[in-house]
N, C-alpha and C positions, 0 to 999 in steps of 0.2 A: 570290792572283789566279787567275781562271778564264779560261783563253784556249778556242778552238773547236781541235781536232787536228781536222784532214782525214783523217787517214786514220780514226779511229774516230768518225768524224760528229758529234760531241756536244760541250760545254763539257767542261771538265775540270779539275780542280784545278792548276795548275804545281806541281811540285813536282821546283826543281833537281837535277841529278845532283850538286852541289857546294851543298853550305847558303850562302845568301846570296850566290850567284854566280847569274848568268843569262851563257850566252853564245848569240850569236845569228849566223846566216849567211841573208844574203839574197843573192840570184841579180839581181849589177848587168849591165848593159847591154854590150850587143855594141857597142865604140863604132867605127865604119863613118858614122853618122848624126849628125844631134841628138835630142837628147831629146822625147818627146814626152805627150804627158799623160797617157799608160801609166805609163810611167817615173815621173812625180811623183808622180801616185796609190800605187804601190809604194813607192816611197822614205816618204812621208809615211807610210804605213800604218803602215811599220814604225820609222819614228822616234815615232810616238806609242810605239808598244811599248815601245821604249826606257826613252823620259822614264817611262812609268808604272811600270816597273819599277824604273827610279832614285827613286821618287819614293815609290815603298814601300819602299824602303833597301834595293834587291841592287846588287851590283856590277855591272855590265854591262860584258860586251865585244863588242861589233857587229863583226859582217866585211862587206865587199860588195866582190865582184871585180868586176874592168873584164873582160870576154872578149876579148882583142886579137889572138886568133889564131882566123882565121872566113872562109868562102870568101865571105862580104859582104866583107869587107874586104880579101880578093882583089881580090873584082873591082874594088872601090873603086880600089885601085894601078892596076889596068888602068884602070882608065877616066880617071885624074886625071895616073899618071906618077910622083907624089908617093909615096916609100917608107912601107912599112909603118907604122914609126916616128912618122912625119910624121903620118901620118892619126890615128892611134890619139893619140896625145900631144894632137892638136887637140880632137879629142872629147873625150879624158878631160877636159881644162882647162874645156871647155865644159861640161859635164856636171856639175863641182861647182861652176860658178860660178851655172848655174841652179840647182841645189840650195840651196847659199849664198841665194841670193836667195827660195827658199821656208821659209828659214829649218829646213831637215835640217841636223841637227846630222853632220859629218864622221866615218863608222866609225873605230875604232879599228885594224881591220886590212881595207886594200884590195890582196888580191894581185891579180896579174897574170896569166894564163896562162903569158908569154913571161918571166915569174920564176921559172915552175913547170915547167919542161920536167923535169927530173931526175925531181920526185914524180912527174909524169905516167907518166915511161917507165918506173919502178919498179912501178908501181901496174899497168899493162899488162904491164910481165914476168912480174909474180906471177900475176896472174890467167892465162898464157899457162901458168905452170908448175903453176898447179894445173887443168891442162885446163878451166879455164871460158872459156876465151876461146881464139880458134886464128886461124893466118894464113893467106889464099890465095894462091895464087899471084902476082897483084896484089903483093904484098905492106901488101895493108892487114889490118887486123886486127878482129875483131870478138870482141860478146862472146855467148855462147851461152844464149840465154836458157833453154833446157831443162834446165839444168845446178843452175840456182835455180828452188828449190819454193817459193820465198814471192814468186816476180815475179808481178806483178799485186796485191802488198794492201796499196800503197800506194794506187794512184789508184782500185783496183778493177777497173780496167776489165783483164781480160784475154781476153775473146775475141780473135777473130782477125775480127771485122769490118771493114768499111771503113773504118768511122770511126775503130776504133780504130788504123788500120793508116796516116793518111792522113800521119800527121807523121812515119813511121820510111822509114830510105830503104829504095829498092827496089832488087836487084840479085840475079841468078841465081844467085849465086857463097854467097849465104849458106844455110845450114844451116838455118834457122827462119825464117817471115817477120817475126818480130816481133827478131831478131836486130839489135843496132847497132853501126854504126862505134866504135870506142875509137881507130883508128887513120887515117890515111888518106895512103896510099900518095901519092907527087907523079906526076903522069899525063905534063907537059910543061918541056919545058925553062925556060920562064920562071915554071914555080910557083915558089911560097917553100915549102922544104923546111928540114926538120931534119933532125941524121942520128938512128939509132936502131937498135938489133941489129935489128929487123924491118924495118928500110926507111929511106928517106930522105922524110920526108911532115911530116903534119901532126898533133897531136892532133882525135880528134873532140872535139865540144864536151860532150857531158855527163860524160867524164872529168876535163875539168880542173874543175868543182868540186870531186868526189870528192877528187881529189889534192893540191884546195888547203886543203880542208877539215882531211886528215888531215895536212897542214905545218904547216897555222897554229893549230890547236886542238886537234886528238887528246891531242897529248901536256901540255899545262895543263891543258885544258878537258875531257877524257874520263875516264871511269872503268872501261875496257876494257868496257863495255855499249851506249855510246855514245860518238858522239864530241864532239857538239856537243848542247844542249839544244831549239833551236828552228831549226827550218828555215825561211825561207820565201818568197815571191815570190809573182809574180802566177798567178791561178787559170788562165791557158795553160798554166803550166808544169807543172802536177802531173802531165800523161801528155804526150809520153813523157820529159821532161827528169828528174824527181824521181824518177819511177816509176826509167829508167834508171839514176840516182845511187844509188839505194839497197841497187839489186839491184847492182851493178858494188863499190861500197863494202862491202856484207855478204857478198860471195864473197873481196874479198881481204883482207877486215881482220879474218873473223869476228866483227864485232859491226857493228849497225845503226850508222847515221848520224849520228839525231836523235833523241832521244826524243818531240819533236813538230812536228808539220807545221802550216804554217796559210798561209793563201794572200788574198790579195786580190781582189776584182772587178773587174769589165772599164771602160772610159770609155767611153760612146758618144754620139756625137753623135747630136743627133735619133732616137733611141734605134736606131741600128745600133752594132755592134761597130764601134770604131773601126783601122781598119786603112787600110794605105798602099792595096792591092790596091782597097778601095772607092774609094780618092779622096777621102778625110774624114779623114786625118792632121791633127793641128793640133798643131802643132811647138807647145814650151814656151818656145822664144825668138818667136815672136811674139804668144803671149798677154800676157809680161811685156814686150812694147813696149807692149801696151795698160792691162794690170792691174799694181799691184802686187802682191809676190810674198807679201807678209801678207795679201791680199784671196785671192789663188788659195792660200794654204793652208788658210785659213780654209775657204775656198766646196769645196775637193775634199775635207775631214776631216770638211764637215758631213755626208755619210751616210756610216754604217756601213762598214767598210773591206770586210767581207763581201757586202756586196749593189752588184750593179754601178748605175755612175755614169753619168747620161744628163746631159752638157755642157751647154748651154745660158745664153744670154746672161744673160736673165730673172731666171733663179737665179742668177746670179751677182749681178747688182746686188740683189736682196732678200738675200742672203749680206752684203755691205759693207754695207746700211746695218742690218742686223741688229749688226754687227762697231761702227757709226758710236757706237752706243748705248755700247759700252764706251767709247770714246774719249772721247767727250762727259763719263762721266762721271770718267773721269781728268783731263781736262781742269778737272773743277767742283773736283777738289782738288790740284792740282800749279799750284805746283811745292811739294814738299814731301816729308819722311822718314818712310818706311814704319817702323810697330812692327811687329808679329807678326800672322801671320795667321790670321782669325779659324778656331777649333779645329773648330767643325762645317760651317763652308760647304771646306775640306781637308778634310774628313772624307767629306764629302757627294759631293765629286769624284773622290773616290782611289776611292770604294764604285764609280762608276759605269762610272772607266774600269776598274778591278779587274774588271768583268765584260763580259770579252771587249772592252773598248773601247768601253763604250759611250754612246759621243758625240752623241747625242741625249739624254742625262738630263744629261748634263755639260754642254751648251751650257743646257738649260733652266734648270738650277743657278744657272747665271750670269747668264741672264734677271732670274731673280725677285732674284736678287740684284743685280742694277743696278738693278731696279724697285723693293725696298725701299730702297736704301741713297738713293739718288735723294727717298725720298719721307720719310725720312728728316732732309735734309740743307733739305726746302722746307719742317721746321717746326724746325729747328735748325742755320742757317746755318753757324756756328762752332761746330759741333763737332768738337775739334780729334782726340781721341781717335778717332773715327769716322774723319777723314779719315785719320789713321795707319794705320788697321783697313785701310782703303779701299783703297789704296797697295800695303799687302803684299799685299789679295788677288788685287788686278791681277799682283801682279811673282810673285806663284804660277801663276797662270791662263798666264803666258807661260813660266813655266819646266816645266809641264807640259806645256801644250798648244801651244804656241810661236807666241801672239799676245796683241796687247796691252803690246808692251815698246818701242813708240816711242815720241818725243813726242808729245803731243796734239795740238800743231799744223804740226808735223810731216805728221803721219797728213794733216790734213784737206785740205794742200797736194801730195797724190797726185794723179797726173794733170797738172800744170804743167812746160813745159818749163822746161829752166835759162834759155832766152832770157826768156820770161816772166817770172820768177821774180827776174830780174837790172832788168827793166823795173818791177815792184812793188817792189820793193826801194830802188832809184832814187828812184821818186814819194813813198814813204812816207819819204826820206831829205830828199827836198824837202819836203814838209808840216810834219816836224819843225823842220826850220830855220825857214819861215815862222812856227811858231807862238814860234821865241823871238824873231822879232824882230814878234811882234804881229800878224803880215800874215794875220788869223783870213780875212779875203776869200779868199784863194788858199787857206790852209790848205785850207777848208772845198768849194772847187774840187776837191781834189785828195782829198779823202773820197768827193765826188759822183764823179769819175773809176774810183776803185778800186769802187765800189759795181758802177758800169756796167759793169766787169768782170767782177762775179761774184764781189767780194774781200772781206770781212769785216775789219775792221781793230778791233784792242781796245788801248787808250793803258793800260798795266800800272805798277808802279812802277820795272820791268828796261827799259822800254820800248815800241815799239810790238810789239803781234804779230800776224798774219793766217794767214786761210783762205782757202779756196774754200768761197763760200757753196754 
């Protein structure tokens, strides 16, 4: 497989630290909030990863931390009353149920920060002891960015510009401007403090990766050169979040982090960056009040994870009934038992996400292959073999790319509330009775009725079944 490393610009061969192992760490969510179509975008990015690399036969072990220890989620306590605990627990719950619902498959290891205090403060002792890192009188703790000659080649960026300067904090007390918190002192009597030989405070936040990273994987997953194989998260975070982790992680562990970096692109609505600060946030719980979570996986996978994503309605319904076309034609041969799937349309998808993920040749894939099997099936209705073929290629297409594994009529009743649903259900439960006791008058009423609805009704040998026309 050839993924893109950020730090050396280019595609590049994977090639495990461990033969037929892939371990993987993505940077989850500060949870203070809900999630929002950042977050899905990232999340989704890197569950394709996953699947593609399960799906060429490595091992995979996914990590994604919750961050629960964050001066957002300070202030959150302040503003709500609600402990720590309280807040963070609510998100987290939240946060995998919308996951769940875009169908990301659950990491295999989600630490915590508030699990990791111990690694944190060892990982900051060390660095204190080997003079990369020193305390002020504050008693907060930083780390020394002059100390490391390789800071700056991850993200590149290491002037001391504005820009580059605009996300590290500011404070007179530190040695170099580009120096960061590892630590952070408690200022007032009602923070939430830890204790710690340098103080009673907080971790900063791009330590407890580092520290989660080296608990949860170093010692399985490294080969004393790295620790983990792939890094990654979204394209904000490579300066100064990864930039920081790498350089704070390769001062105290002597060996680099990752052996590759790869990052996602931004969502923007009406093509701004999507941020809270614009007032164009669009929370992931109120998209999936309107969409299902197989249309928005679909609709945020269909461009490339590397080029950012401009929202829009528009695209999304040309997205679902792009998606409508597979369904229809699972629909044309279910219900029924998948054989094997056919050897070169697997062949033809594994080549395209094998290159960097790339999911515009894998959706085309599928195109032409709903378009032949379709055209197909209109000059040999009972082709029983085909429909087998037909079956596993779908229940591939979903265990790779993670759609396509509903029922067909299912799918097409997205969008109906349960009151509705409970009300079709009803009428179609009446019609049936009328027609065994002959009463085709009302039957035929109650056809005309669901029509007016906008309901689709097919009389099957299991029974009746319906859609949304």
């Amino acid at each position: 497989m050839h993924i893109y490393d950020s730090v050396q610009k280019t595609k590049v061969l994977f090639e495990p630290i461990k033969q037929g192992e892939a371990s993987i760490y993505v940077c989850g969510p500060t949870v203070y909030d809900d999630a929002h179509l950042g977050h899905a975008r990232s999340s989704l990015a890197f569950d394709l990863l996953s699947r593609t690399l399960k799906a060429l036969g490595y091992k995979v072990t996914m990590g994604k931390n919750f961050t629960d220890i964050d001066d957002k989620i300070i202030k959150k306590v302040e503003e709500t009353g609600k402990s720590m605990q309280e807040i963070t627990t609510f998100y987290i719950d939240r946060y995998l149920e919308e996951m769940a619902a875009l169908g990301v498959q659950r990491a295999d290891i989600e630490p915590k920060a508030t699990e990791s205090l111990q690694a944190i403060e060892d990982m900051i002792q060390t660095l204190i002891d080997k003079d990369m890192a020193y305390v002020i009188f504050t008693g907060d703790v930083y780390f020394d960015t002059s100390k490391d000659s390789h800071y700056g080649e991850i993200s590149h960026r290491v002037s001391e510009d504005e820009d580059s300067l605009s996300r590290v904090e500011h404070t007179s007390e530190k040695r170099n401007p580009k120096d960061f918190a590892l630590w952070k002192a408690c200022k007032g009597k009602e923070d939430i403090c830890f204790e710690a030989p340098f103080s009673s405070g907080r971790p900063g936040w791009h330590i407890e990766c580092s520290a989660m990273i080296e608990k949860y994987f170093e010692k399985e997953h490294g080969n004393g050169k790295y620790s983990i194989d792939i890094h990654g998260g979204g394209a904000d975070l490579l300066f100064p979040h990864h930039e920081n982790e790498a350089a704070q992680s390769r001062c105290a562990t002597g060996h680099e982090l990752a052996k590759y970096w790869m990052h996602n692109g931004f969502v923007q609505i009406d093509g701004e960056k999507m941020s809270k600060s614009l007032g164009n946030s669009f929370f992931l719980k109120d998209a999936l009040k309107v969409y299902d979570g197989e249309v928005l996986r679909y609709y945020l996978n269909s461009v490339h994870y590397r080029n950012n994503f401009n929202f829009n309605e528009e695209d999304l319904q040309t997205a679902k009934k792009r998606l409508d076309k597979l369904y229809r034609l699972k629909k044309r041969v279910s219900p029924g038992k998948a054989s094997a799937v056919n050897k070169d349309f697997k062949k033809a998808l594994l080549d395209a996400m094998g290159d960097d993920l790339n999911i515009s040749i894998a959706l085309s894939i599928i195109d032409v292959m709903i378009a032949d099997t379709n055209d197909a099936f209109d000059k040999e209705a009972k082709n029983k073999a085909l429909k087998k073929e037909t079956l596993a290629n779908i229940e591939f297409i979903d265990s790779l790319l993670g759609f396509g594994g509903k029922e067909p009529f299912e799918f097409f009743q997205i969008g109906i509330s349960q009151e509705e649903k409970a009300n079709i259900e009803s009428l179609i439960t009446e019609r049936s009775e009328a027609k065994k006791e002959k009463d085709f008058a009302r039957s035929d009423a109650i056809r005309d009725e669901l029509i007016a609805m906008g309901i689709s009704i097919m009389d099957t040998a299991d029974g009746t079944v319906w859609e949304k026309a």
